[in-house]
C-alpha positions as CSV (number, residue, x, y, z in Angstrom):
1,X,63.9,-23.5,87.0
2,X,61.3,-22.1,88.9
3,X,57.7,-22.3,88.5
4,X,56.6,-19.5,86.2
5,X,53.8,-19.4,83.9
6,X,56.1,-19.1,80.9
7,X,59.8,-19.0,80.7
8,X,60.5,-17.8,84.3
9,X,60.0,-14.2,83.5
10,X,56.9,-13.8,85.6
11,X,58.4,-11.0,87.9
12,X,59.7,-9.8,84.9
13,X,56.6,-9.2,83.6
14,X,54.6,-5.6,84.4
15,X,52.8,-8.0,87.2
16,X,55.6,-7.7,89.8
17,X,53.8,-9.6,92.5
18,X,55.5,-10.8,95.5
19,X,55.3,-14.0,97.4
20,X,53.4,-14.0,100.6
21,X,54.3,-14.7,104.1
22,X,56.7,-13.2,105.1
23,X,59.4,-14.8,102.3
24,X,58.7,-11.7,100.1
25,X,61.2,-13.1,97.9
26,X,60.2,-12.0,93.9
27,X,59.0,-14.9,91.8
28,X,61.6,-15.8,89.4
29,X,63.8,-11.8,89.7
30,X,66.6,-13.1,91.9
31,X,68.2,-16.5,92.7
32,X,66.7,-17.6,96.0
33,X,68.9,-18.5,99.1
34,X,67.4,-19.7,102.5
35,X,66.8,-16.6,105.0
36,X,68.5,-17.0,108.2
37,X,66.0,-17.5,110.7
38,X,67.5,-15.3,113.4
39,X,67.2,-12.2,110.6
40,X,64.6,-9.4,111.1
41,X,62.1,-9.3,108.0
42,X,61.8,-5.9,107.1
43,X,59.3,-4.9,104.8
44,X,58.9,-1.3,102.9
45,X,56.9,0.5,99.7
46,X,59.2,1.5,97.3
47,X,59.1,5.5,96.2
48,X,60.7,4.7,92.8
49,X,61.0,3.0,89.7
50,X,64.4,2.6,89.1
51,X,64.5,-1.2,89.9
52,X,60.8,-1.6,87.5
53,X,60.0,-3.9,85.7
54,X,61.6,-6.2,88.3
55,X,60.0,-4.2,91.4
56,X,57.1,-1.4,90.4
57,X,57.0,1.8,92.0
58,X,54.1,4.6,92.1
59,X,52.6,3.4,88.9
60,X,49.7,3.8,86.3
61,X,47.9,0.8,84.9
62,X,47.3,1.2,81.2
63,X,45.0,-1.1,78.8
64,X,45.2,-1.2,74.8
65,X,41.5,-1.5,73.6
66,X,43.0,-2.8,70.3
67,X,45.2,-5.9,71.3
68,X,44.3,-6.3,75.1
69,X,47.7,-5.8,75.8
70,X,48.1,-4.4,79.7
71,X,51.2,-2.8,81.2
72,X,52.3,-0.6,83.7
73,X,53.5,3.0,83.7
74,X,56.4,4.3,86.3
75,X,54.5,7.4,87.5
76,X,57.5,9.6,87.0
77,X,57.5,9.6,83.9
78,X,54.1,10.1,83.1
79,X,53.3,13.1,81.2
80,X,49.0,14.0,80.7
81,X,49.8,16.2,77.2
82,X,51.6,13.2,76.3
83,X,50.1,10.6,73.9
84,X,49.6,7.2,75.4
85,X,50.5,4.3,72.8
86,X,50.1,0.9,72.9
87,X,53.7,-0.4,73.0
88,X,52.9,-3.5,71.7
89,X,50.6,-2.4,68.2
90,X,50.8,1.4,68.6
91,X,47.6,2.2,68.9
92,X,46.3,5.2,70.4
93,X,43.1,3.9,71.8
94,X,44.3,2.8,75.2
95,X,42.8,3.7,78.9
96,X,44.7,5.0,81.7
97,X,44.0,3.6,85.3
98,X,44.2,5.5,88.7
99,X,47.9,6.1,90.5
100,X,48.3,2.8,92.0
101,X,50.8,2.4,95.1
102,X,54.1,1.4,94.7
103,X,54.7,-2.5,96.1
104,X,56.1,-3.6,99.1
105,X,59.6,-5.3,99.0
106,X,61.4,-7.2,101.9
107,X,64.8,-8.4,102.7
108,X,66.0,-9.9,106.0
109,X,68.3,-8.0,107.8
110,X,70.7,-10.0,109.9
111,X,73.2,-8.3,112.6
112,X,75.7,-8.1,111.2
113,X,74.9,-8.7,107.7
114,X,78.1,-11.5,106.0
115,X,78.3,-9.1,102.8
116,X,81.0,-12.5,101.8
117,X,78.1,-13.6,100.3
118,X,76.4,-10.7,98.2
119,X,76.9,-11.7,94.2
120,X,76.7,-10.4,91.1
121,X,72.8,-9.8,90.4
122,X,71.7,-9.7,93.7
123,X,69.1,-6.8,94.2
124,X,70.1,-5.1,97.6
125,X,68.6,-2.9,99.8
126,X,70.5,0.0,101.5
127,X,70.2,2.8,103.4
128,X,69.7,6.3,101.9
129,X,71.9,9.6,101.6
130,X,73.6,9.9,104.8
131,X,75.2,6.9,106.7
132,X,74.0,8.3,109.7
133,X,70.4,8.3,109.8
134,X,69.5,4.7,110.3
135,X,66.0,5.6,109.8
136,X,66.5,6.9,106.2
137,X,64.6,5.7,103.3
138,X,65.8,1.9,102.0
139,X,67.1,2.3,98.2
140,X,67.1,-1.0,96.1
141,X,69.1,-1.3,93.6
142,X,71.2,-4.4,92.0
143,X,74.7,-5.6,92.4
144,X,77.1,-5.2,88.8
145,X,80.1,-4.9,90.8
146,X,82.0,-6.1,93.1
147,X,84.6,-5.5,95.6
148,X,88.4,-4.8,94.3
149,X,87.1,-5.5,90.4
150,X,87.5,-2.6,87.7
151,X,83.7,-2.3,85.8
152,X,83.3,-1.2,82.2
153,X,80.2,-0.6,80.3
154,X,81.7,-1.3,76.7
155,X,78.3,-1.0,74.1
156,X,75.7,-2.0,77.0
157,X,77.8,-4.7,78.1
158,X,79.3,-5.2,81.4
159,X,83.2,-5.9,81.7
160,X,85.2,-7.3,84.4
161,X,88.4,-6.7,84.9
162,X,88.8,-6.4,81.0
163,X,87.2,-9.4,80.6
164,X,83.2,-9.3,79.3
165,X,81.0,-10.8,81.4
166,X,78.5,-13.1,80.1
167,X,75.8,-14.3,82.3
168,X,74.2,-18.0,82.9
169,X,71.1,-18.2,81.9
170,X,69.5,-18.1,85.1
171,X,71.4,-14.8,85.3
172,X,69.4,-13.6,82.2
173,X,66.2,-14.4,83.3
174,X,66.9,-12.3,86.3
175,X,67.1,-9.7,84.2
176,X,65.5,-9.8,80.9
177,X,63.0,-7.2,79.5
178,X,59.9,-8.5,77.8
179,X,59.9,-6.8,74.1
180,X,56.6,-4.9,73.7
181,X,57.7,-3.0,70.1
182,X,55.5,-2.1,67.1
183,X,55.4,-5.4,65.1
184,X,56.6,-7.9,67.4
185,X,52.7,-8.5,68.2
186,X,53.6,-12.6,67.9
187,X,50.3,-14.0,69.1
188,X,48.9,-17.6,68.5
189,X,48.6,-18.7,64.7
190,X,48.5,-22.3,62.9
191,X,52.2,-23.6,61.3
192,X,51.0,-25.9,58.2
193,X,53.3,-28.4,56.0
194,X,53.7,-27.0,52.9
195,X,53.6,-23.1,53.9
196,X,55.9,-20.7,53.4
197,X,58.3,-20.1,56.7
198,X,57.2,-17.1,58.9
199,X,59.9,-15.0,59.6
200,X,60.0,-13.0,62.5
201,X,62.8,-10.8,62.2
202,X,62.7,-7.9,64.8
203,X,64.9,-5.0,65.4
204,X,64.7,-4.9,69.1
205,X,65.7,-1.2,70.9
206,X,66.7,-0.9,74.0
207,X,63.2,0.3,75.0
208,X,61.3,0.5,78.4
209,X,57.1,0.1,77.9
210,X,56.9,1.2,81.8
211,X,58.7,4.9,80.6
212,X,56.0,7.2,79.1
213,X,57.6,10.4,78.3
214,X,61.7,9.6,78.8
215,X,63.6,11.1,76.1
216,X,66.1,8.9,75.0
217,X,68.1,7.8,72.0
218,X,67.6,4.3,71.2
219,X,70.2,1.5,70.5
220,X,69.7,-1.6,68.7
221,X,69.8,-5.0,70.8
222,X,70.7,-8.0,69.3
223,X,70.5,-10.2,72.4
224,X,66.9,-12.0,72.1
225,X,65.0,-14.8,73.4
226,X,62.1,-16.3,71.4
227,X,59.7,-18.2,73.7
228,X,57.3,-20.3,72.1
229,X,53.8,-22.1,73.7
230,X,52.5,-24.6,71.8
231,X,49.0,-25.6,71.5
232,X,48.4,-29.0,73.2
233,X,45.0,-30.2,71.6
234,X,46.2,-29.9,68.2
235,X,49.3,-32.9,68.3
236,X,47.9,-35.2,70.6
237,X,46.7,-37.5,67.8
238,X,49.3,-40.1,67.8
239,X,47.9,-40.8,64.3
240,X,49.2,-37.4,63.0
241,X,52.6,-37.0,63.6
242,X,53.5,-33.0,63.3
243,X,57.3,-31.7,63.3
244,X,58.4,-28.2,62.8
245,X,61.4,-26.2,62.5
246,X,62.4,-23.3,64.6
247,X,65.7,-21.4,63.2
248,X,67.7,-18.5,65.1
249,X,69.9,-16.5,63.9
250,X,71.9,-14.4,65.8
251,X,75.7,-12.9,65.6
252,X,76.4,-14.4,62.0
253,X,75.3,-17.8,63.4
254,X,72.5,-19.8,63.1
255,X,70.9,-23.1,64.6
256,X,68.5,-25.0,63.9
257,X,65.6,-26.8,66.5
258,X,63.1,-29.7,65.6
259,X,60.2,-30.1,67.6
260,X,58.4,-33.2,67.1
261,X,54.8,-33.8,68.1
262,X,52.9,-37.4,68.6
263,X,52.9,-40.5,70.3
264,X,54.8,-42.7,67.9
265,X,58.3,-40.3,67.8
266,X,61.4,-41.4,70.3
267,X,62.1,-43.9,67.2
268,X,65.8,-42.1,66.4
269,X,66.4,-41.3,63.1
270,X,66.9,-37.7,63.2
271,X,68.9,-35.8,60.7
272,X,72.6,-35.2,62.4
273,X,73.9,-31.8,63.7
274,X,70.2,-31.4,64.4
275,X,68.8,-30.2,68.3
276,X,65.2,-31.6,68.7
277,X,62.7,-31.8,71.3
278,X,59.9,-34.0,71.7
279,X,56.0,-33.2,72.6
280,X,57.7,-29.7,73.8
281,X,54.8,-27.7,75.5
282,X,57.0,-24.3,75.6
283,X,60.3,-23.7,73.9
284,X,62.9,-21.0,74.1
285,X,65.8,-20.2,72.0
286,X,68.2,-17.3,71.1
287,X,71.6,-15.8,72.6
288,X,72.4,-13.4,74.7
289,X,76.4,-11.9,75.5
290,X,77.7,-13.9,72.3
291,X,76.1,-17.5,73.5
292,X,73.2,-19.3,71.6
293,X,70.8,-21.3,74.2
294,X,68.2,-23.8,74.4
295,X,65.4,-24.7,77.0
296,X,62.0,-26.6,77.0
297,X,60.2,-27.3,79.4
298,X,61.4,-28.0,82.6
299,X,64.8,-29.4,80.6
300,X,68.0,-28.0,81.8
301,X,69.0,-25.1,79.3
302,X,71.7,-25.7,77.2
303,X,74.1,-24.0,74.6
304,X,73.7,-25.1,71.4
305,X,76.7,-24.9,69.0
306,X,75.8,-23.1,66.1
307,X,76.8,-22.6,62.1
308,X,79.1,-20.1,61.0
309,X,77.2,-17.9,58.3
310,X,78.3,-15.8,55.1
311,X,76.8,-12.6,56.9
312,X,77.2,-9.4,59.0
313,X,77.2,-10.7,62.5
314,X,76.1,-7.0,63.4
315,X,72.5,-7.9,61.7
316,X,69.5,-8.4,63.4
317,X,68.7,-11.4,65.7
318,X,65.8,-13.3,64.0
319,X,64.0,-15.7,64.0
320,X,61.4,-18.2,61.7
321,X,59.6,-21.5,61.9
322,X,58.3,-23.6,59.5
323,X,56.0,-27.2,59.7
324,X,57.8,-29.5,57.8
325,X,55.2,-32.3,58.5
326,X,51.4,-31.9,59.9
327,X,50.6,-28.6,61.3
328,X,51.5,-27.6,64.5
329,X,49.4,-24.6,66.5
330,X,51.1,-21.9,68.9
331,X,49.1,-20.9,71.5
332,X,51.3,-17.4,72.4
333,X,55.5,-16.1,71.4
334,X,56.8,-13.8,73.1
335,X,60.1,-12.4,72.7
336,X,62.9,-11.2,75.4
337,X,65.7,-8.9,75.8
338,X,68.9,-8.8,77.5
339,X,69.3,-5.4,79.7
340,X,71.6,-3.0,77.7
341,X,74.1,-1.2,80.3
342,X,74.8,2.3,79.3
343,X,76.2,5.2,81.0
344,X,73.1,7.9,80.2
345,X,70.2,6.6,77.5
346,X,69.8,11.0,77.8
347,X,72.7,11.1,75.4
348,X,75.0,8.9,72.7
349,X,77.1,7.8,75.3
350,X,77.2,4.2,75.2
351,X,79.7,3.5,78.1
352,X,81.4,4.7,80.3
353,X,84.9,6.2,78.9
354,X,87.3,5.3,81.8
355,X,87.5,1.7,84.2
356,X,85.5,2.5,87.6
357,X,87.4,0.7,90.2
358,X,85.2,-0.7,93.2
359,X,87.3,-0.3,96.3
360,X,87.2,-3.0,99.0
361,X,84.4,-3.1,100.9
362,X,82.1,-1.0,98.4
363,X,79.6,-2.2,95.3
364,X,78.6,-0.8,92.1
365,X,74.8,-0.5,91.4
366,X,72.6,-0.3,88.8
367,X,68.7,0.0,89.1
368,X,67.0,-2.1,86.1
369,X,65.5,0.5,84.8
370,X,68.2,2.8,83.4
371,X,66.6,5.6,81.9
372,X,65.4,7.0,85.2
373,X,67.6,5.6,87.6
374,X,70.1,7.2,89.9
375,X,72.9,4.8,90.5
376,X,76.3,4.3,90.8
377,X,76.6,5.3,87.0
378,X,75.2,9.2,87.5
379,X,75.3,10.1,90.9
380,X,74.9,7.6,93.7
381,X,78.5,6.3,93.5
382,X,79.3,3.0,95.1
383,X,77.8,1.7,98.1
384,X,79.7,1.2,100.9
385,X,78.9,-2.0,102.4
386,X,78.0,-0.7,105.7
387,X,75.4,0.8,104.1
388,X,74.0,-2.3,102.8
389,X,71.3,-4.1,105.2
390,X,70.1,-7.1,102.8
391,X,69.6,-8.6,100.1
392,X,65.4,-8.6,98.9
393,X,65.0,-12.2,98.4
């Protein structure tokens, strides 16, 4: 894992800052590889937002007055006689910042470029329009497929060669959205023994906070991650031993995670069938393409192996905790989404109706932010490799 300051989302986040010095590579968006040191560095602003929140555009910063919550909007799609809502609380009483420039991106460009080594995920920079003119503008967008396969987008998933694809969760954090929908405000708060559970059971849309004025129509997502900070100060009394209980559901599954606080716990004794984690500072659980998963802290992640449920596994992911001994304080939840490919989020199409075959020697792209972006979905087509002049690292 890399160091992020929560979950390894932080490019995900609206901050989208790059790493200085040349390496240019974005914290935490894309799976680093060392740059040859014979490439060119080639640095440029982007124009767009299609690849946002990964990479940000022409943008506007916005700040809710209510819940402090700041974000960006993709200038595009700003609209002035459009109200501007919070999109975490909803409120209306939110200030607008000037047009900020769009951020500069790199990617070193070796001659020639060994495309053997492009995968699935990678964000790649390209020329423009016309193969011709070298000096074109560079267009990033990010690798679904790849040569010689036949893409599907069945319900926002991706399918290979008829087979879905289902990503690692390193590949999810390269791609996940943070949720910023009315009522999923998760915030710190105190878990007591003896309380009732909180619930926290969110009907996630495939929603974009940086899109101000995109008509779309909406689809549910059921592929969440729940992140959990706890609050240090208030378990580091070995004399009060705290444990709570943090239960998923997702798919007609569920599991179930202890996390035990104090100095006098490592003694065994835990109920079977049970994952735990001790003195966990941050904690994230959920599932994403049909897969439950763990991680804390800098632990490897894991798949947990849920229980089969008496319910519709089309129902909403959620989630609830409960402190079954002691009390236990969270300092911040957030929750996060797995990107939803569709053909057009402008109409009910949720894939596309026929297999798109990538020929040899050509890509199919898709810019993270779907509702505005021209790719190889609407427009673009496949990218030739000789086209292709890096990968933005």
């Amino acid at each position: 894992m890399k160091s992020h300051p929560s979950f390894g989302f932080v490019s995900v986040l609206a901050s989208g800052l790059l790493v200085a010095l040349g390496l240019s590579y974005l914290m935490g968006s894309f799976l680093s590889r060392s740059i040859d040191p014979r490439a060119e560095l080639v640095r440029f602003r982007l124009t767009s937002n299609s690849m946002a929140p990964a990479m940000f555009g022409p943008h506007f910063p916005a700040a809710c007055q209510e819940c402090q919550m700041n974000w960006k909007i993709a200038s595009e799609t700003f609209q002035a006689d459009w109200p501007l809502n919070c999109p975490a609380c909803s409120s209306t009483h939110c200030e607008l910042g000037t047009l900020q420039a769009g951020q500069v991106v790199s990617f070193a460009r070796s001659a020639p470029l060994d495309n053997s080594k492009t995968c699935r995920l990678d964000c790649i920079a390209f020329r423009g329009e016309s193969e011709a003119l070298p000096a074109s503008p560079w267009i990033c967008k990010r690798v679904w497929g790849l040569p010689g396969e036949s893409i599907e987008l069945r319900a926002g998933e991706l399918w290979v060669d008829g087979q879905q694809f289902r990503k690692s969760f390193e590949q999810f954090q390269s791609v996940a959205i943070e949720v910023h929908q009315v009522g999923t405000v998760l915030g710190s708060r105190t878990l007591v023994q003896g309380n009732a559970p909180e619930s926290i059971s969110t009907i996630a849309l495939d929603d974009y906070a940086m899109d101000h004025a995109t008509p779309r129509n909406l689809v549910e997502v059921d592929d969440l991650m729940l992140e959990i900070e706890f609050d240090e100060s208030e378990w580091s009394n070995p004399e009060i031993p705290s444990q709570v209980i943090i239960e998923c559901t997702y798919q007609g599954r569920q599991c179930e995670v202890a996390c035990l606080f104090g100095d006098q716990i490592g003694q065994g004794g835990y109920p079977p069938n049970l994952a735990f984690a001790e003195n966990p500072k941050r904690m994230t659980l959920g599932g994403f393409d049909g897969t439950m998963w763990l991680q804390w802290d800098d632990k490897q992640a894991a798949q947990v192996c849920p229980r089969s449920l008496n319910s519709d596994p089309s129902m909403a992911t959620s989630f609830s905790l409960r402190a079954v001994q002691g009390c236990v304080a969270i300092k911040r939840m957030r929750q996060w989404r797995d990107i939803y490919l569709r053909s057009s989020q402008r109409d009910s199409a949720n894939g596309i109706e026929q297999p798109t075959v990538v020929a040899a020697g050509e890509y199919f792209v898709l810019g993270d932010n779907l509702p505005i972006s021209r790719d190889s979905r609407n427009g673009l087509g496949n990218i030739s490799s000789a086209r292709v002049v890096g990968r933005v690292e």
